[in-house]
DRENSEVO-53531 format. One record per residue: residue number from 1; residue in one letter; z, y, x of N, C-alpha, C in turn. Coordinates in pm, 1 decimal, always signed. Layout:
% DRENSEVO-53531
pos=NUM | code=a | n.z=Z | n.y=Y | n.x=X | ca.z=Z | ca.y=Y | ca.x=X | c.z=Z | c.y=Y | c.x=X
...
//
This chain:
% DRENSEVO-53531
pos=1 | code=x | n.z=+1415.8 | n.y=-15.1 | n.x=+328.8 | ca.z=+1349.2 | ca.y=-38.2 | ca.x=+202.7 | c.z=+1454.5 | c.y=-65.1 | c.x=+96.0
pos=2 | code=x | n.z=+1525.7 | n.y=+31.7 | n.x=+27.7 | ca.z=+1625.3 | ca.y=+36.1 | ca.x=-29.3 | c.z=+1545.4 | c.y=-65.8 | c.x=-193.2
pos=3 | code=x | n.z=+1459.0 | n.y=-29.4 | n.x=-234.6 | ca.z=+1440.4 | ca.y=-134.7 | ca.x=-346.9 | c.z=+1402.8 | c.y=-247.7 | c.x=-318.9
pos=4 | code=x | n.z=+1387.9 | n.y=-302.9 | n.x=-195.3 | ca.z=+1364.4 | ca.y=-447.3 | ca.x=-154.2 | c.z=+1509.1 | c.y=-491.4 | c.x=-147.7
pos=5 | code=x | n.z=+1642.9 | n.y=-424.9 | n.x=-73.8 | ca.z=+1737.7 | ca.y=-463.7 | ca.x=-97.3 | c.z=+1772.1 | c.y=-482.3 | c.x=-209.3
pos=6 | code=x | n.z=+1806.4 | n.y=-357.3 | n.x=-331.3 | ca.z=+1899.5 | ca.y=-373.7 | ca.x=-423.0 | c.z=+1794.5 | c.y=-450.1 | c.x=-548.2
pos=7 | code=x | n.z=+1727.8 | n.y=-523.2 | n.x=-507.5 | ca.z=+1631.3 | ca.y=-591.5 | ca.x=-619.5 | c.z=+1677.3 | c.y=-722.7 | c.x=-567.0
pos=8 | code=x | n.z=+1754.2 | n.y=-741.5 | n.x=-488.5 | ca.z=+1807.9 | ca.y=-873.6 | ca.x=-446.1 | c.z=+1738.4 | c.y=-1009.0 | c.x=-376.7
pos=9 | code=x | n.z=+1621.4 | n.y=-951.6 | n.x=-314.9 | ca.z=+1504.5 | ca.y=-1026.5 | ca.x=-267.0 | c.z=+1523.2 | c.y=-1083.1 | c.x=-127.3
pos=10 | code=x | n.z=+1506.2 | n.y=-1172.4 | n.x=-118.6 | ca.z=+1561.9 | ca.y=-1259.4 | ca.x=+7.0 | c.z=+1423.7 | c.y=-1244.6 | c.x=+149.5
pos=11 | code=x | n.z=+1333.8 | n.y=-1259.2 | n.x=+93.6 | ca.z=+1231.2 | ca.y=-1289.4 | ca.x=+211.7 | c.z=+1094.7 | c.y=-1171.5 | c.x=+151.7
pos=12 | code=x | n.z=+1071.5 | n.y=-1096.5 | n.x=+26.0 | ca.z=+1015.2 | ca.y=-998.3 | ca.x=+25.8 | c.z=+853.4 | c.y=-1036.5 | c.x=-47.7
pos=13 | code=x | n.z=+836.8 | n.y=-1131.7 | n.x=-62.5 | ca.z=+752.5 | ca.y=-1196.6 | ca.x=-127.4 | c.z=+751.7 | c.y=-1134.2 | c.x=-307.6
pos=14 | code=x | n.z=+836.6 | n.y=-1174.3 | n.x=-319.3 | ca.z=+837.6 | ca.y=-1136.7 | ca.x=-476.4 | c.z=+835.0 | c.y=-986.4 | c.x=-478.3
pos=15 | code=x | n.z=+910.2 | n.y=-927.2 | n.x=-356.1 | ca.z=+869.7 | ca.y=-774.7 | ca.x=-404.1 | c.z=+746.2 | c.y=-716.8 | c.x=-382.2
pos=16 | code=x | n.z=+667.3 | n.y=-777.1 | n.x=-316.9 | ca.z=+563.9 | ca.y=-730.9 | ca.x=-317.6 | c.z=+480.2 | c.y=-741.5 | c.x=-463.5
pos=17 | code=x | n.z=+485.5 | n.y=-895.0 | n.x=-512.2 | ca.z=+440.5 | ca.y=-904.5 | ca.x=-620.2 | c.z=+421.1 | c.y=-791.8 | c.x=-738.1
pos=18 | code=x | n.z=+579.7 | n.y=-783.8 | n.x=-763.7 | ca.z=+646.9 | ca.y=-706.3 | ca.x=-837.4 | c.z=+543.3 | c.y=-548.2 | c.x=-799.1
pos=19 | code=x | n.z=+591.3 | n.y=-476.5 | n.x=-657.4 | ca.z=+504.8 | ca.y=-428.3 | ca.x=-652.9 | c.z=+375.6 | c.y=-356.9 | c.x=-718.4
pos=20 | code=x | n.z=+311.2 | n.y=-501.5 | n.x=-690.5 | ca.z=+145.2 | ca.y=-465.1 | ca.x=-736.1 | c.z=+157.6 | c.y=-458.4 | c.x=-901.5
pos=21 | code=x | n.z=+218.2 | n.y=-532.3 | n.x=-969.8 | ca.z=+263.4 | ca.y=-527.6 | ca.x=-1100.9 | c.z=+268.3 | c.y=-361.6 | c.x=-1168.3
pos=22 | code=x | n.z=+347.7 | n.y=-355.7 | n.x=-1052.6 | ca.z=+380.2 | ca.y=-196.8 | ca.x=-1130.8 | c.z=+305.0 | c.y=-71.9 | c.x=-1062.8
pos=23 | code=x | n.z=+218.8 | n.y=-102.3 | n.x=-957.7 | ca.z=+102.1 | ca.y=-29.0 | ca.x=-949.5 | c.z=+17.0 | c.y=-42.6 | c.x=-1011.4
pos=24 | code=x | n.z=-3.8 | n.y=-149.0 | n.x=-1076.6 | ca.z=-124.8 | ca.y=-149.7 | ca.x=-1191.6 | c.z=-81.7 | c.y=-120.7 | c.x=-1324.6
pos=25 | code=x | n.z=+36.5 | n.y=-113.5 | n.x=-1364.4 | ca.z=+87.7 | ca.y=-29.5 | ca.x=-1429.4 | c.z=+104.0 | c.y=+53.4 | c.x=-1500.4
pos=26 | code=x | n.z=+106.8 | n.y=+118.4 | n.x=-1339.7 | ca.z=+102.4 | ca.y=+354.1 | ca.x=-1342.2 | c.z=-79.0 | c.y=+323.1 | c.x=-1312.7
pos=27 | code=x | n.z=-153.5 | n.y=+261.0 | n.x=-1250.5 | ca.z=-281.5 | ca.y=+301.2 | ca.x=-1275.0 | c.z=-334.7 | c.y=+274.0 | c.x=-1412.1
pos=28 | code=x | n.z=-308.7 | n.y=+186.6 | n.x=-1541.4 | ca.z=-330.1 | ca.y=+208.8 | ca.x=-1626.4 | c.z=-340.9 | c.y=+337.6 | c.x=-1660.1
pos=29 | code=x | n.z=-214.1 | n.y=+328.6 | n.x=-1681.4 | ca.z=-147.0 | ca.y=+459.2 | ca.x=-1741.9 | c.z=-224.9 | c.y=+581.8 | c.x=-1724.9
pos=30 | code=x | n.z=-195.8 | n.y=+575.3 | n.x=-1610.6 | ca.z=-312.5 | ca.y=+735.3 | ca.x=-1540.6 | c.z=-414.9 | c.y=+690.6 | c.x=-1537.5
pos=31 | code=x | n.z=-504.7 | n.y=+653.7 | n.x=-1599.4 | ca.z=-592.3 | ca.y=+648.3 | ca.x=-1618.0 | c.z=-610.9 | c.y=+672.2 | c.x=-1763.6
pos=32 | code=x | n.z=-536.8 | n.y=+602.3 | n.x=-1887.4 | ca.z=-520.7 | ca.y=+655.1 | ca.x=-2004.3 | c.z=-502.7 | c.y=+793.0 | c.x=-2035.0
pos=33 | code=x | n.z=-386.6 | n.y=+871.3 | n.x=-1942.5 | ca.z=-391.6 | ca.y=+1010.1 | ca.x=-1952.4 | c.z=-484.9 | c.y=+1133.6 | c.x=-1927.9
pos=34 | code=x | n.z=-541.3 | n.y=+1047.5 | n.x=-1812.1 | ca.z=-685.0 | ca.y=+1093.9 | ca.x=-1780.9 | c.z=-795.2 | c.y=+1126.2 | c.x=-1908.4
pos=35 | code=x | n.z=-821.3 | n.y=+1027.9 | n.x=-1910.7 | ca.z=-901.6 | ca.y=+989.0 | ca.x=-2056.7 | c.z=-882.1 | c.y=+1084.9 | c.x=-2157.7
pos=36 | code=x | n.z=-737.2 | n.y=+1065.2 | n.x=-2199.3 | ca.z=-689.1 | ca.y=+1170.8 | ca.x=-2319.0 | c.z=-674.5 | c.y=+1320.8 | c.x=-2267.8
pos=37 | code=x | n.z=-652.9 | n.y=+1326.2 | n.x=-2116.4 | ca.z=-688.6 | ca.y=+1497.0 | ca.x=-2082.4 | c.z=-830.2 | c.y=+1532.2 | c.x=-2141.4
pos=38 | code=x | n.z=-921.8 | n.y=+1451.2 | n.x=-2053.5 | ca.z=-1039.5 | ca.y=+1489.4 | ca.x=-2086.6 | c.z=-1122.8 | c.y=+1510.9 | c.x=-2238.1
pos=39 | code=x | n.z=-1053.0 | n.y=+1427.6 | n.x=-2326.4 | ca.z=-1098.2 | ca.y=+1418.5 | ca.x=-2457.4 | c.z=-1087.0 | c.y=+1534.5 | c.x=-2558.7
pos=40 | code=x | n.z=-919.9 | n.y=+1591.9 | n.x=-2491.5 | ca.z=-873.5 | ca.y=+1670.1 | ca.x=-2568.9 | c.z=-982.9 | c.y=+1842.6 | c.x=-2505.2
pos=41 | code=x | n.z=-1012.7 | n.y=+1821.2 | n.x=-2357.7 | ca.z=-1110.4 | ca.y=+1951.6 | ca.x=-2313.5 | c.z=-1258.2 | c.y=+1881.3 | c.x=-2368.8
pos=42 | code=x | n.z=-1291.6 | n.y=+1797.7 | n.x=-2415.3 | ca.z=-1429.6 | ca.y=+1743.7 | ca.x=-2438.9 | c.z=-1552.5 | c.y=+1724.4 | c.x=-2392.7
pos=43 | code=x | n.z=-1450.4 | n.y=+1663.9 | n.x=-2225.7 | ca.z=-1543.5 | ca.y=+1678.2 | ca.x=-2123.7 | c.z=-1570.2 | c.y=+1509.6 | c.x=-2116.5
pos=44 | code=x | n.z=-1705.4 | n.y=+1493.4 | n.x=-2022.0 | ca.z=-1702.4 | ca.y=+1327.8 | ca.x=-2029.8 | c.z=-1622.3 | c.y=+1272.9 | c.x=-1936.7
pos=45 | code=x | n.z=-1607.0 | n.y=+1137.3 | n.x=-1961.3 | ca.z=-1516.3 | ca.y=+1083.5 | ca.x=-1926.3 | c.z=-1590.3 | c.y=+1020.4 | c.x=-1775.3
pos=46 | code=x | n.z=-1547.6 | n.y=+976.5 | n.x=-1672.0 | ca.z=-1614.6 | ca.y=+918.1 | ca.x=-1507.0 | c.z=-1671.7 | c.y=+816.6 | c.x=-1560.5
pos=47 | code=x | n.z=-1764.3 | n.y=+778.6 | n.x=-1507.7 | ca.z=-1751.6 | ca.y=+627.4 | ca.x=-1480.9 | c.z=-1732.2 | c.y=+528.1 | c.x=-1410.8
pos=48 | code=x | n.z=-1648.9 | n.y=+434.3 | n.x=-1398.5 | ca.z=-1597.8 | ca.y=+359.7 | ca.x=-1304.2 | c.z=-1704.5 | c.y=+275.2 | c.x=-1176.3
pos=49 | code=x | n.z=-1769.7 | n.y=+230.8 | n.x=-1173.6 | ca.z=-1927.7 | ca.y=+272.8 | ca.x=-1127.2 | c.z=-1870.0 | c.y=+103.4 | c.x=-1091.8
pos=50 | code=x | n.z=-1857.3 | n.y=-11.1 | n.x=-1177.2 | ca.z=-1815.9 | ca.y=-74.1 | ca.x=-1136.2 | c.z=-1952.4 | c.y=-225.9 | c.x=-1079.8
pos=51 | code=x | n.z=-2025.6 | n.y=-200.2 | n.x=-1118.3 | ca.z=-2137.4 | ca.y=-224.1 | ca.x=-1041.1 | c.z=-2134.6 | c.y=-263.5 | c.x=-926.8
pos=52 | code=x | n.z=-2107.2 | n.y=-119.8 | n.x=-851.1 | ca.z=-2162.3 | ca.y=-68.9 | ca.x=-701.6 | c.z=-1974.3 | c.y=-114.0 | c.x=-666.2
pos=53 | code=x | n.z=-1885.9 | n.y=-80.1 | n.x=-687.2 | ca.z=-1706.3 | ca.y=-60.1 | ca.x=-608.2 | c.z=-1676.4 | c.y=-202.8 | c.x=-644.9
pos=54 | code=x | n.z=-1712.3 | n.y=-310.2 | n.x=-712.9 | ca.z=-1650.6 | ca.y=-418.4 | ca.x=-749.9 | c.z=-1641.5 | c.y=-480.0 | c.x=-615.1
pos=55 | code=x | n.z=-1730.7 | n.y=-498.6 | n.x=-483.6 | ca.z=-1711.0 | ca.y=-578.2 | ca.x=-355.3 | c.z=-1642.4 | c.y=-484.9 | c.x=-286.0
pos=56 | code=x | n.z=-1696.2 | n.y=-342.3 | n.x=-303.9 | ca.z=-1558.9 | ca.y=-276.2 | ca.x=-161.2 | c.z=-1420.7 | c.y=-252.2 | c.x=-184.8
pos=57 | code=x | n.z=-1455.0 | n.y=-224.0 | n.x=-342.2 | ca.z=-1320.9 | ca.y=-210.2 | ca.x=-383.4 | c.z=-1179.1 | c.y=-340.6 | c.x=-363.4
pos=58 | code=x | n.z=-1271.7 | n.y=-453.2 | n.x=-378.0 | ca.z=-1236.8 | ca.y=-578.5 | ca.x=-419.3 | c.z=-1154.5 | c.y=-582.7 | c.x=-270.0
pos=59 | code=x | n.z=-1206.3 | n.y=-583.0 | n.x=-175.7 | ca.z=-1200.7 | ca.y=-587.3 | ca.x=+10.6 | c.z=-1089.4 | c.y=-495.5 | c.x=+56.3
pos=60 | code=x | n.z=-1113.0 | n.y=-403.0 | n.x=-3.6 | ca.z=-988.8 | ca.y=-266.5 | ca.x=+55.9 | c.z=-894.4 | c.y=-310.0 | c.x=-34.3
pos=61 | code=x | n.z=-844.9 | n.y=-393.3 | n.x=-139.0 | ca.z=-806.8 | ca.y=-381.8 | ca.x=-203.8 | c.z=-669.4 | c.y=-469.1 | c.x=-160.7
pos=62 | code=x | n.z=-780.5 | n.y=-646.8 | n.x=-120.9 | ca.z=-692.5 | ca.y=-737.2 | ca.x=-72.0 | c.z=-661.3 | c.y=-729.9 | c.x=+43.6
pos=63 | code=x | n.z=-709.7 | n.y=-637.0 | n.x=+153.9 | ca.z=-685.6 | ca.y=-624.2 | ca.x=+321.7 | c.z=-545.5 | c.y=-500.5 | c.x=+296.5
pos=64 | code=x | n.z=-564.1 | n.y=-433.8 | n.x=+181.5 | ca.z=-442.1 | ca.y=-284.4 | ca.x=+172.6 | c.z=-327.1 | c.y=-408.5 | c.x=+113.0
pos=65 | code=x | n.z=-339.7 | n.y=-520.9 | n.x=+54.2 | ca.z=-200.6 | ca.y=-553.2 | ca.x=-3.0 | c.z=-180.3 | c.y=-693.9 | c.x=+80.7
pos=66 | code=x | n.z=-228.1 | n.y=-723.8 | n.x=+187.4 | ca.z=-247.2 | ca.y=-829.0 | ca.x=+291.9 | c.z=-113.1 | c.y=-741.0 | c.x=+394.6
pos=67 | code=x | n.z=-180.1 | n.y=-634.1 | n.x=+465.7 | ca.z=-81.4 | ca.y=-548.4 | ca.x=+502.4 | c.z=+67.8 | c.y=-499.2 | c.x=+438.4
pos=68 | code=x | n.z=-0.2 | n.y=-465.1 | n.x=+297.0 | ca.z=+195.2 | ca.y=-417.3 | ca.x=+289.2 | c.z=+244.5 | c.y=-523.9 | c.x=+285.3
pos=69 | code=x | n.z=+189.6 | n.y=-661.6 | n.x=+216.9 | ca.z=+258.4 | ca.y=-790.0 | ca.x=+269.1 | c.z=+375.2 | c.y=-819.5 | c.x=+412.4
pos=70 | code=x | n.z=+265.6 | n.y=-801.1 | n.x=+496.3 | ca.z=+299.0 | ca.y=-852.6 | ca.x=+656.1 | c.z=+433.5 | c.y=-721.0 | c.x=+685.7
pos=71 | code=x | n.z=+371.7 | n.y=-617.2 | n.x=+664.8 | ca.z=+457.0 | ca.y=-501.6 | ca.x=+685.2 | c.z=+599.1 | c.y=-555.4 | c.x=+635.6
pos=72 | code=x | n.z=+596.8 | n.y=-561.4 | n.x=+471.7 | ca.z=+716.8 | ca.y=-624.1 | ca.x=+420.8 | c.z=+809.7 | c.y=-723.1 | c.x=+494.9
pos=73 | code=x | n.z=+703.4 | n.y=-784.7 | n.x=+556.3 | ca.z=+784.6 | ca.y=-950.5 | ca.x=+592.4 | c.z=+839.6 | c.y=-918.4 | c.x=+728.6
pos=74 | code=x | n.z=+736.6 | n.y=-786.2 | n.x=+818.1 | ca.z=+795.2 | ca.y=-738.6 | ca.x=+968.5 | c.z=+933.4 | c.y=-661.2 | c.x=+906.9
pos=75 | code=x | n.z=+927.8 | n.y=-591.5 | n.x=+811.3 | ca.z=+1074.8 | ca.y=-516.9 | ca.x=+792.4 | c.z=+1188.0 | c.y=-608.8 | c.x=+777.8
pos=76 | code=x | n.z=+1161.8 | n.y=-698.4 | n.x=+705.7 | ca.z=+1233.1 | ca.y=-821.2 | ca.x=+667.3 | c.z=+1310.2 | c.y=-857.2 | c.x=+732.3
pos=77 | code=x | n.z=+1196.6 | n.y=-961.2 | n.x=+882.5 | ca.z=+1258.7 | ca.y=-1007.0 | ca.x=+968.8 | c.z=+1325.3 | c.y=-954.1 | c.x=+1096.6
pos=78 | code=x | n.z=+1266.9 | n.y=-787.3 | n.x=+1111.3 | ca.z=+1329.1 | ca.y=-741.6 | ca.x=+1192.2 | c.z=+1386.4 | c.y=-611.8 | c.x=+1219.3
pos=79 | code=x | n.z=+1426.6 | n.y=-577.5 | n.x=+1087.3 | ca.z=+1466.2 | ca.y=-490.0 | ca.x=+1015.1 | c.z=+1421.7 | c.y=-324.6 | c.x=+1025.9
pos=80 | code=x | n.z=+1457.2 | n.y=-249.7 | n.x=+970.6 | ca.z=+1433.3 | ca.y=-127.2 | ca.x=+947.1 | c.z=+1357.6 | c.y=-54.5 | c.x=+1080.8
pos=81 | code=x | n.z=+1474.7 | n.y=-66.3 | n.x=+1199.0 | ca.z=+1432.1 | ca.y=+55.2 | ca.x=+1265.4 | c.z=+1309.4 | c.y=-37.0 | c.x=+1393.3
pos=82 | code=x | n.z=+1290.1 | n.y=-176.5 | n.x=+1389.6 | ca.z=+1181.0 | ca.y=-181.3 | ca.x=+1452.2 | c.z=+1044.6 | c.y=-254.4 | c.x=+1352.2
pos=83 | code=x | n.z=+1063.9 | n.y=-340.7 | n.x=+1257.8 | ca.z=+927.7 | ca.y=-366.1 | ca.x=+1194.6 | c.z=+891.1 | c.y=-264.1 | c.x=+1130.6
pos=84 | code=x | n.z=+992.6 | n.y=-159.2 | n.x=+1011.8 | ca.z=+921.0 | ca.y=-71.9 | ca.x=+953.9 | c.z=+853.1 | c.y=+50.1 | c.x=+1039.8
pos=85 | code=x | n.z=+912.0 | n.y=+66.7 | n.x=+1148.6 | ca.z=+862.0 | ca.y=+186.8 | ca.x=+1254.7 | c.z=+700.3 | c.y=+157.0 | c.x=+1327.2
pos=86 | code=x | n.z=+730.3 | n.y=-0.2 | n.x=+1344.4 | ca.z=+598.7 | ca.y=-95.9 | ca.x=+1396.6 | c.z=+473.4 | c.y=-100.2 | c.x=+1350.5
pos=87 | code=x | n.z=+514.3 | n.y=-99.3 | n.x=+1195.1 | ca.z=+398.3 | ca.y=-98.6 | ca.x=+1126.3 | c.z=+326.0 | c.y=+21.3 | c.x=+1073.9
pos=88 | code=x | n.z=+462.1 | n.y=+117.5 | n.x=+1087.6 | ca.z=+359.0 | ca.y=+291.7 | ca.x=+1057.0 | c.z=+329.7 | c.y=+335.8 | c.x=+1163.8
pos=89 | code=x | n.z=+369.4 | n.y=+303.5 | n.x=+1306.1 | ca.z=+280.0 | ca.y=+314.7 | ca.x=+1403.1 | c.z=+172.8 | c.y=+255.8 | c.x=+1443.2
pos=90 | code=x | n.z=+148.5 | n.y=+147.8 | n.x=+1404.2 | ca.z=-2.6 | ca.y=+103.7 | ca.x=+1440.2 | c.z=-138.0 | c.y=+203.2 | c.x=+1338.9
pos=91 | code=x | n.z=-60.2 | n.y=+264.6 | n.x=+1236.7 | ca.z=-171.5 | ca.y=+324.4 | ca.x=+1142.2 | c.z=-161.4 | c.y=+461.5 | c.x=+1197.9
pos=92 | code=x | n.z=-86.5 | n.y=+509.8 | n.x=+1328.9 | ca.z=-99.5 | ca.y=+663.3 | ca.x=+1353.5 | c.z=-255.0 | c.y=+657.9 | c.x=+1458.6
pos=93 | code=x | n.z=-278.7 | n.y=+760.4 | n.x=+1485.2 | ca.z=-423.3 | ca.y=+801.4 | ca.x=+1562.9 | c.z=-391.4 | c.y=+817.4 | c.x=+1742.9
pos=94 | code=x | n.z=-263.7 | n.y=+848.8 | n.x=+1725.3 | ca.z=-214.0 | ca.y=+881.0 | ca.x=+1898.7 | c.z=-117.0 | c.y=+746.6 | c.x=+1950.6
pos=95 | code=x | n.z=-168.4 | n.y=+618.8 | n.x=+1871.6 | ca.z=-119.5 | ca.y=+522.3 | ca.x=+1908.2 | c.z=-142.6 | c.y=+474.2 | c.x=+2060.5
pos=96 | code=x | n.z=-243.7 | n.y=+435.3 | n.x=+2090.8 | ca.z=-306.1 | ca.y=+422.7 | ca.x=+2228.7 | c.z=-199.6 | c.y=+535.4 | c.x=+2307.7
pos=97 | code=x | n.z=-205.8 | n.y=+634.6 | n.x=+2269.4 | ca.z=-163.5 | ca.y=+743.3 | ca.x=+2404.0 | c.z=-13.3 | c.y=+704.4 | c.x=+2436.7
pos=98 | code=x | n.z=+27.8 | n.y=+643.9 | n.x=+2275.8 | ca.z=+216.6 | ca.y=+640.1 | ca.x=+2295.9 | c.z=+249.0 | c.y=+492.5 | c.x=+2387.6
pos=99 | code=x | n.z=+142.8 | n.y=+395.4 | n.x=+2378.5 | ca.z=+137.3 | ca.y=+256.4 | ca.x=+2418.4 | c.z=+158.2 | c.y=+289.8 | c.x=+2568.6
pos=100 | code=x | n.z=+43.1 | n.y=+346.2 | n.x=+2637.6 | ca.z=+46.7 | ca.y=+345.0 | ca.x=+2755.6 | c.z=+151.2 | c.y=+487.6 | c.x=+2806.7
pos=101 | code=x | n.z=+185.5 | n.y=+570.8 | n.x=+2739.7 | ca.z=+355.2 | ca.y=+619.4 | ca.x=+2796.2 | c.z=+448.7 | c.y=+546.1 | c.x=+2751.1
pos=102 | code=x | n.z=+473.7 | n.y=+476.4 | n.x=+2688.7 | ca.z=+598.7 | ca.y=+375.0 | ca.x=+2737.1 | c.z=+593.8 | c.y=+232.4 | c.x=+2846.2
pos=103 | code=x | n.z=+484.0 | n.y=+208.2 | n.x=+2855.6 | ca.z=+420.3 | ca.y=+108.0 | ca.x=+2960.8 | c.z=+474.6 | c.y=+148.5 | c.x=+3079.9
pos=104 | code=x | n.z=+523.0 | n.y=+50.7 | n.x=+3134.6 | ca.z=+560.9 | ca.y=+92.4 | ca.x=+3307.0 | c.z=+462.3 | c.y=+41.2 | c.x=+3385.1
pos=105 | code=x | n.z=+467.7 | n.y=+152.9 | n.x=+3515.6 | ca.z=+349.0 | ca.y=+161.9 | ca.x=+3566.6 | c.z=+325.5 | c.y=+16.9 | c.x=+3624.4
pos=106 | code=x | n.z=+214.6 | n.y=-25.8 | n.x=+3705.6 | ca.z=+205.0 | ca.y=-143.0 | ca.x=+3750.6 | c.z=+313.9 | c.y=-113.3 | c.x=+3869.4
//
């Protein structure tokens, strides 16, 4: 995680922060451009349907930055080639199959 290093961050906390900072950001943003695409073709604009997405959104929102959290803090403490590998393998689909081929037999 080359910008967790050269941002000078000791335990990874703040970069996450930082992070979300600047994902909300670029989602402004693109979302402004959005807007002004559409204005300039004079089409309507979405609506955020915020009604109905305010609880799931809210849920996926804090469980997706709960994770890159932990993820962060597994790279952290145990660096590159086993927390960051650790944690994009638990999100692959042929996880189970790789678990039990490296398992020795009973």
């Amino acid at each position: 995680m080359v910008p967790l290093k050269l941002g000078g961050s000791k335990g990874g906390i703040d970069f996450v922060v930082s992070f979300g900072v600047g994902v909300a950001i670029v989602t402004c943003g693109m979302w402004v451009l959005l807007v002004l695409a559409l204005r300039i073709q004079q089409r309507p604009i979405p609506s955020l349907q915020l009604r109905v997405m305010w609880l799931p959104g809210s849920i996926a929102g804090i469980v997706w930055s709960a994770g890159n959290f932990f993820s962060t803090c597994a790279t952290v403490l145990l660096g590159e080639a086993i927390g960051y590998s650790s944690c994009q393998g638990e999100r692959h689909p042929a996880l189970p199959s790789r678990v039990v081929a490296v398992t020795p037999p009973p």
